[in-house]
LOLO-855009 format. One record per residue: residue number from 1; x, y, z of N, C-alpha, C in turn. Coordinates in Angstrom, 3 decimals. Example, Ala and Ser with C-alpha at 12.3 -4.5 7.8 and 13.67 -1.06 7.14 Angstrom:
<n:1	n_x:13.190	n_y:-5.690	n_z:7.800	ca_x:12.300	ca_y:-4.500	ca_z:7.800	c_x:13.200	c_y:-3.300	c_z:7.800>
<n:2	n_x:12.850	n_y:-2.250	n_z:7.080	ca_x:13.670	ca_y:-1.060	ca_z:7.140	c_x:12.900	c_y:0.030	c_z:7.870>
This chain:
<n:1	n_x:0.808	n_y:-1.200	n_z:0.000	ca_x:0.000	ca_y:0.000	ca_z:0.000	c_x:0.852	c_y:1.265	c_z:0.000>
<n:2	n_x:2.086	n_y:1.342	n_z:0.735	ca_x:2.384	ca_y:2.193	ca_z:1.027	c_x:3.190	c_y:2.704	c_z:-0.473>
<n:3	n_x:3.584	n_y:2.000	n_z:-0.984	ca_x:4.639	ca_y:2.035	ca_z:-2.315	c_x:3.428	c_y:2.222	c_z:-3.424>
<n:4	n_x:2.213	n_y:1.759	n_z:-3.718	ca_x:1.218	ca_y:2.067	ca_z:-4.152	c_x:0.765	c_y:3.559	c_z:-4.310>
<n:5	n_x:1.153	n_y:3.967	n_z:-2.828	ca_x:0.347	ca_y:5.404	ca_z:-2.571	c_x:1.748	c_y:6.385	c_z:-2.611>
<n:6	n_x:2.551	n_y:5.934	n_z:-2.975	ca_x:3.859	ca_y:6.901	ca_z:-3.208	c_x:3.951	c_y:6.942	c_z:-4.843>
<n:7	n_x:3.522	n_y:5.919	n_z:-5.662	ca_x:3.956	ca_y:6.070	ca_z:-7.407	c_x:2.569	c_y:6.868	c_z:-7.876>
<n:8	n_x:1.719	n_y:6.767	n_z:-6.659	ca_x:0.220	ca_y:7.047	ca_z:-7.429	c_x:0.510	c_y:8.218	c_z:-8.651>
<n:9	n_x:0.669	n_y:9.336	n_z:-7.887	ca_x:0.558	ca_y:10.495	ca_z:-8.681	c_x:1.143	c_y:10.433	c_z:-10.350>
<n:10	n_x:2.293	n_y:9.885	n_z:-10.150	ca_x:2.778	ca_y:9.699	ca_z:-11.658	c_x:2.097	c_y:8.645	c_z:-12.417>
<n:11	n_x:1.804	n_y:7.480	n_z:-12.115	ca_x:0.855	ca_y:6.507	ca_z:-12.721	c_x:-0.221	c_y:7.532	c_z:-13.253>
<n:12	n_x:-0.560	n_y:8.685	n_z:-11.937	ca_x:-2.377	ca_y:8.863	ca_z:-12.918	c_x:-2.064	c_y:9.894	c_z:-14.110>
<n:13	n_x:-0.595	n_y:10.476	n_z:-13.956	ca_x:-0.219	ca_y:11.228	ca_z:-14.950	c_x:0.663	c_y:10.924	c_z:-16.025>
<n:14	n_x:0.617	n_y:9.631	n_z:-16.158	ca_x:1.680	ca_y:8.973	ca_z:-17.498	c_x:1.145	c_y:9.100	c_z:-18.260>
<n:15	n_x:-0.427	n_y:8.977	n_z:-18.654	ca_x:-0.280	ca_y:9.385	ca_z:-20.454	c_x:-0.509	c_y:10.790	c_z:-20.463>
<n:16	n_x:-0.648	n_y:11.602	n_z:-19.588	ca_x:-0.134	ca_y:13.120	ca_z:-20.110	c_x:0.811	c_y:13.800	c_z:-20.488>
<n:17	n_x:2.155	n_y:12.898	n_z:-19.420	ca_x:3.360	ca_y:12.908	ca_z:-19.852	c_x:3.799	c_y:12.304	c_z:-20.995>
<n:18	n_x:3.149	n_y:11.425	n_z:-21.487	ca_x:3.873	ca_y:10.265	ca_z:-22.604	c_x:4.176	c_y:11.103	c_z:-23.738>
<n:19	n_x:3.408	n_y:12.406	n_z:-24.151	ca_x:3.311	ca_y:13.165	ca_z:-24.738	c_x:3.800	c_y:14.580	c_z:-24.611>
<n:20	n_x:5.040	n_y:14.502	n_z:-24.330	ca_x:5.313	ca_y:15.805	ca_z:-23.214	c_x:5.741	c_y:16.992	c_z:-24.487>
<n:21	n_x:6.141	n_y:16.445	n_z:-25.653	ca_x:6.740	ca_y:17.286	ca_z:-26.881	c_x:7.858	c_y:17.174	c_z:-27.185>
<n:22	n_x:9.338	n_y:17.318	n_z:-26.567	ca_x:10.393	ca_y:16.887	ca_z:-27.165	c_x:10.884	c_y:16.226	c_z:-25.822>
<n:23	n_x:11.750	n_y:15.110	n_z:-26.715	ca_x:12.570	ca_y:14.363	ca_z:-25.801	c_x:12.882	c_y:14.747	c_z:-24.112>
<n:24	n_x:13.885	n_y:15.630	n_z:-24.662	ca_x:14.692	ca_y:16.482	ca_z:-23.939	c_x:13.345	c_y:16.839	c_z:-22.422>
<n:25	n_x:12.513	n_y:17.259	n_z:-23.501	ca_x:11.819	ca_y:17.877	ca_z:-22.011	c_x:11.355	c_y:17.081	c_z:-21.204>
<n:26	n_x:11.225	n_y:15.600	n_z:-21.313	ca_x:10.571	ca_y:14.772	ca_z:-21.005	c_x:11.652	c_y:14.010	c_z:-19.808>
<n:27	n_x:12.890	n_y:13.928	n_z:-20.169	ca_x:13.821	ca_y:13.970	ca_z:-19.114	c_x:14.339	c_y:14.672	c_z:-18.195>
<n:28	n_x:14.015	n_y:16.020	n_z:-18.568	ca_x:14.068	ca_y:17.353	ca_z:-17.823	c_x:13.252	c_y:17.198	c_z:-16.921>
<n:29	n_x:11.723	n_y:16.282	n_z:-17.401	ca_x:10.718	ca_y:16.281	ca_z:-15.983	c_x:11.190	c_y:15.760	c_z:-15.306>
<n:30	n_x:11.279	n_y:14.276	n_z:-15.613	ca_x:11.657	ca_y:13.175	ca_z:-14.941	c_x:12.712	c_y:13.446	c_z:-13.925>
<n:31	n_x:13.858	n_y:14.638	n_z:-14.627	ca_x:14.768	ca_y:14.618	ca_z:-13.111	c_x:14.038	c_y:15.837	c_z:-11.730>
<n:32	n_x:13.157	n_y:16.899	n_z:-12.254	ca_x:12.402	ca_y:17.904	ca_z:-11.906	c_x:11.402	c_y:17.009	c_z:-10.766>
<n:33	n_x:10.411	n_y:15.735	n_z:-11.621	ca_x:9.961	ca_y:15.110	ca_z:-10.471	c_x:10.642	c_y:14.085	c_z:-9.310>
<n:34	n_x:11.739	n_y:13.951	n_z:-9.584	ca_x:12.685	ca_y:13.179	ca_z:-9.139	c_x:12.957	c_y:13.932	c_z:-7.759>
<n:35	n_x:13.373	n_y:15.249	n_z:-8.273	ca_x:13.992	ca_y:15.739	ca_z:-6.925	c_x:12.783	c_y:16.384	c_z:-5.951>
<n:36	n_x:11.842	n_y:16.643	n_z:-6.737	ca_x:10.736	ca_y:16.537	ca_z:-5.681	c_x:10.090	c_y:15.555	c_z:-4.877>
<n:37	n_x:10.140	n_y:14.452	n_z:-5.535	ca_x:10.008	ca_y:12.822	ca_z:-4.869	c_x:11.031	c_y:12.958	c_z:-3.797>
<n:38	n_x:12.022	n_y:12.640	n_z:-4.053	ca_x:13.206	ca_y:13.269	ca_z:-3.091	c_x:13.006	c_y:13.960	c_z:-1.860>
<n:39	n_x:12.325	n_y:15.327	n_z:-1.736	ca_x:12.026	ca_y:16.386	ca_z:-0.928	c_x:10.885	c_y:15.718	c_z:-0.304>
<n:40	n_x:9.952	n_y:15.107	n_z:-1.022	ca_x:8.827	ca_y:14.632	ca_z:0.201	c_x:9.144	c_y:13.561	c_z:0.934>
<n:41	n_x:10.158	n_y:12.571	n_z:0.328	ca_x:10.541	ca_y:11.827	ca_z:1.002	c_x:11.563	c_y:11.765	c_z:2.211>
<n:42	n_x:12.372	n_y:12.998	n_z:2.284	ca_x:13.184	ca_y:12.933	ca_z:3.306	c_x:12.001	c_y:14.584	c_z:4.349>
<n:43	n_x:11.066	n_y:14.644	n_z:4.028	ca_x:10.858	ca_y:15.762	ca_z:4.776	c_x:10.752	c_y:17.186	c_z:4.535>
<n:44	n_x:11.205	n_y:17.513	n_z:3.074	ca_x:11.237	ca_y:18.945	ca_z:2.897	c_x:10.847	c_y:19.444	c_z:1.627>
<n:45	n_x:11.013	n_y:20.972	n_z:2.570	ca_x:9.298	ca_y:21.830	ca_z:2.134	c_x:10.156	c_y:22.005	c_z:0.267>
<n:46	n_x:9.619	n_y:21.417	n_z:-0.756	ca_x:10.141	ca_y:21.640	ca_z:-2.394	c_x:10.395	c_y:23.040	c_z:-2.365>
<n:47	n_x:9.603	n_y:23.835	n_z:-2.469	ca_x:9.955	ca_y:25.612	ca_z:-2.539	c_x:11.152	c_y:25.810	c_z:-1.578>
<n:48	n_x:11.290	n_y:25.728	n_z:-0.183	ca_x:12.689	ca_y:26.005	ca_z:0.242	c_x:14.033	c_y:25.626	c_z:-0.262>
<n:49	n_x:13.906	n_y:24.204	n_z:-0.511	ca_x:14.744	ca_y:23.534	ca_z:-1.210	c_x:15.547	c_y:24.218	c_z:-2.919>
<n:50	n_x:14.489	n_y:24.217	n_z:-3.651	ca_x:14.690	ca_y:25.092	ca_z:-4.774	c_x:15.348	c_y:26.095	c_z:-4.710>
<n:51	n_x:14.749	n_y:26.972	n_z:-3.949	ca_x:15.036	ca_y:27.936	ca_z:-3.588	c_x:16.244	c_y:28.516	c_z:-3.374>
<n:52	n_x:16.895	n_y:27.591	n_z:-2.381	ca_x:18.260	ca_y:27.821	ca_z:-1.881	c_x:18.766	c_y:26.965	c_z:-3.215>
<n:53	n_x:18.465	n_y:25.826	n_z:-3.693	ca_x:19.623	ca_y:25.291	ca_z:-4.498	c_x:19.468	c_y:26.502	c_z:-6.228>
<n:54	n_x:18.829	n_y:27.315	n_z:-6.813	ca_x:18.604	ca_y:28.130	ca_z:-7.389	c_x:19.560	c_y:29.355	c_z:-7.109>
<n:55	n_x:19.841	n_y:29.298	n_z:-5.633	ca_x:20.651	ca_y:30.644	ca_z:-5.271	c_x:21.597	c_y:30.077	c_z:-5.309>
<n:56	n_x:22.295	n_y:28.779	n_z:-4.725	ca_x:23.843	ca_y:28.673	ca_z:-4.611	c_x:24.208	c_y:27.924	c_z:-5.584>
<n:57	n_x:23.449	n_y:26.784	n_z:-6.874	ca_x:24.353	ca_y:26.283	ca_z:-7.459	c_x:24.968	c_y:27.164	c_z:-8.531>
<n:58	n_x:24.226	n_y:27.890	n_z:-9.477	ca_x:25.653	ca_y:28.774	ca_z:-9.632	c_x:27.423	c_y:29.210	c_z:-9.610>
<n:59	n_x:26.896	n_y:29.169	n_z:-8.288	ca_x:28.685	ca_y:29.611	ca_z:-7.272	c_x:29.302	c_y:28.268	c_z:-7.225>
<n:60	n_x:28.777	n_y:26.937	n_z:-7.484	ca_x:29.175	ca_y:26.052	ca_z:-6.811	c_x:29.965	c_y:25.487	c_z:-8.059>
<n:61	n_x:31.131	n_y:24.553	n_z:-7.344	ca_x:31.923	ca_y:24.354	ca_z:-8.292	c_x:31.344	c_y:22.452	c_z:-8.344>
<n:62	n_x:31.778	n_y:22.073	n_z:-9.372	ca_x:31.576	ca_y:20.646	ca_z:-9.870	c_x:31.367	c_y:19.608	c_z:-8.806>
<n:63	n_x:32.308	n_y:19.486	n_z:-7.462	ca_x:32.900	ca_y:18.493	ca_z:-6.515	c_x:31.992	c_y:19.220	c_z:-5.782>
<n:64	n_x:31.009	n_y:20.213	n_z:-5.424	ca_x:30.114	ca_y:20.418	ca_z:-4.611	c_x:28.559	c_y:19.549	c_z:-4.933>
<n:65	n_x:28.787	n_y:18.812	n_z:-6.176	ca_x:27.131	ca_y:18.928	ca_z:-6.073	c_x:26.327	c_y:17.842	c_z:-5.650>
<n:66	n_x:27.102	n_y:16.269	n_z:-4.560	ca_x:26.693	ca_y:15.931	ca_z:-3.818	c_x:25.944	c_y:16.599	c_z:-2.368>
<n:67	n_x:26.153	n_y:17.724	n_z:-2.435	ca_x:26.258	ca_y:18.449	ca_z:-0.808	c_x:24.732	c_y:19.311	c_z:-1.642>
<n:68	n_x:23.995	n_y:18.973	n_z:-2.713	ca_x:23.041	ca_y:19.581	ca_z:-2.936	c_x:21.810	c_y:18.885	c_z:-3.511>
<n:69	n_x:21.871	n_y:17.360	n_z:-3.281	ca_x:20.980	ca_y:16.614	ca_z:-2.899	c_x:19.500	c_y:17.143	c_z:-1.870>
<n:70	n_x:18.662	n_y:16.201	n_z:-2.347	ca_x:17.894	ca_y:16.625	ca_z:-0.715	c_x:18.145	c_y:15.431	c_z:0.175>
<n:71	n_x:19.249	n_y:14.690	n_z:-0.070	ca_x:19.859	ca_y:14.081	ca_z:1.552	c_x:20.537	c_y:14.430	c_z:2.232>
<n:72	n_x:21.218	n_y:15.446	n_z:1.142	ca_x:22.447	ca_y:16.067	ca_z:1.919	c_x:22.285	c_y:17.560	c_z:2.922>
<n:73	n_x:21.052	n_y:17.942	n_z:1.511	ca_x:20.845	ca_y:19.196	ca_z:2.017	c_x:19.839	c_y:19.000	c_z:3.642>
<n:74	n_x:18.990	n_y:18.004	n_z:3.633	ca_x:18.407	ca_y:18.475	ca_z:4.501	c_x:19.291	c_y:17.750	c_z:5.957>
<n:75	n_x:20.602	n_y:17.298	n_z:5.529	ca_x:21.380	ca_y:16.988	ca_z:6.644	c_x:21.935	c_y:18.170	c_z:7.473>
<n:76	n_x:22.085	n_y:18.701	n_z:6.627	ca_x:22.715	ca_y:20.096	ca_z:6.548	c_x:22.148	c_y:21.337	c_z:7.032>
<n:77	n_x:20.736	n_y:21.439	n_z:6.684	ca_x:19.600	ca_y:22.214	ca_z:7.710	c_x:19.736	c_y:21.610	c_z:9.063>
<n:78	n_x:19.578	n_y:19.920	n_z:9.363	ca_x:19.421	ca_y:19.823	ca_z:10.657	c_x:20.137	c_y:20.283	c_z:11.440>
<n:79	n_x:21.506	n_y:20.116	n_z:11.006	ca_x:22.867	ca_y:20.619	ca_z:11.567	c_x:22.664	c_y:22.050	c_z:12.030>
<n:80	n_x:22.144	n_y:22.931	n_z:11.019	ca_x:22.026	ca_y:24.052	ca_z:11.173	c_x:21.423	c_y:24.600	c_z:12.562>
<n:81	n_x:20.161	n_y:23.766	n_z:12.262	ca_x:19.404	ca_y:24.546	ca_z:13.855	c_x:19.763	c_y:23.551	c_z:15.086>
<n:82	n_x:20.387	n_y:22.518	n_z:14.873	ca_x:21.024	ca_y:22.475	ca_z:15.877	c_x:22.177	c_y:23.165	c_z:16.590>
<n:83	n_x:23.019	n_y:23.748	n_z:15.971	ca_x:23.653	ca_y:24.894	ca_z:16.047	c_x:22.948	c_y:25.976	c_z:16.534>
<n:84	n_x:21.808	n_y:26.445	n_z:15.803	ca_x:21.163	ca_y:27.558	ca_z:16.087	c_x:20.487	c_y:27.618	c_z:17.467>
<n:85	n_x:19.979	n_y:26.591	n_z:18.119	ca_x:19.528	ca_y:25.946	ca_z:18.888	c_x:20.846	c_y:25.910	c_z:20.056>
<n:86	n_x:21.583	n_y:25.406	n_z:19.944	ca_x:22.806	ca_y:25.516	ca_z:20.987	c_x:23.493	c_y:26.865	c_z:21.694>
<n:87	n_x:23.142	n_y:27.821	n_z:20.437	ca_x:23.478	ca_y:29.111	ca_z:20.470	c_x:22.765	c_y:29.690	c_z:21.737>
């Protein structure tokens, strides 16, 4: 059930996608819903996430972009307010 109720959403939207227009964009989703699958699964809010990774990858050099996962990242928040929290 539980793995059922986690693919649902894309199952009810595969033949909308099947048709997405070019290739390219169609893998572009796939990694787009990916990392949002990602974010609900470890806990975090998609818009924050974006958000910050929108502002820093940019700056970031190649060997950073494990540390911008949402496993990593939201390791990395916890850390944070635990810190913040200690303060």
């Amino acid at each position: 059930n539980l793995i059922e109720n986690a693919i649902r959403p894309s199952a009810l939207g595969k033949k909308n996608w099947m048709f997405i227009g070019h290739p390219q964009a169609g893998e572009r989703s796939a990694v787009i819903y990916t990392l949002l699958g990602s974010c609900r699964r470890h806990g975090i809010n998609p818009f924050d996430y974006l958000k910050d990774l929108f502002t820093r990858l940019p700056a970031a050099k190649i060997t950073q972009i494990k540390e911008f996962t949402p496993a990593m990242w939201a390791k990395a928040k916890t850390k944070e307010q635990v810190v913040a929290q200690a303060s």
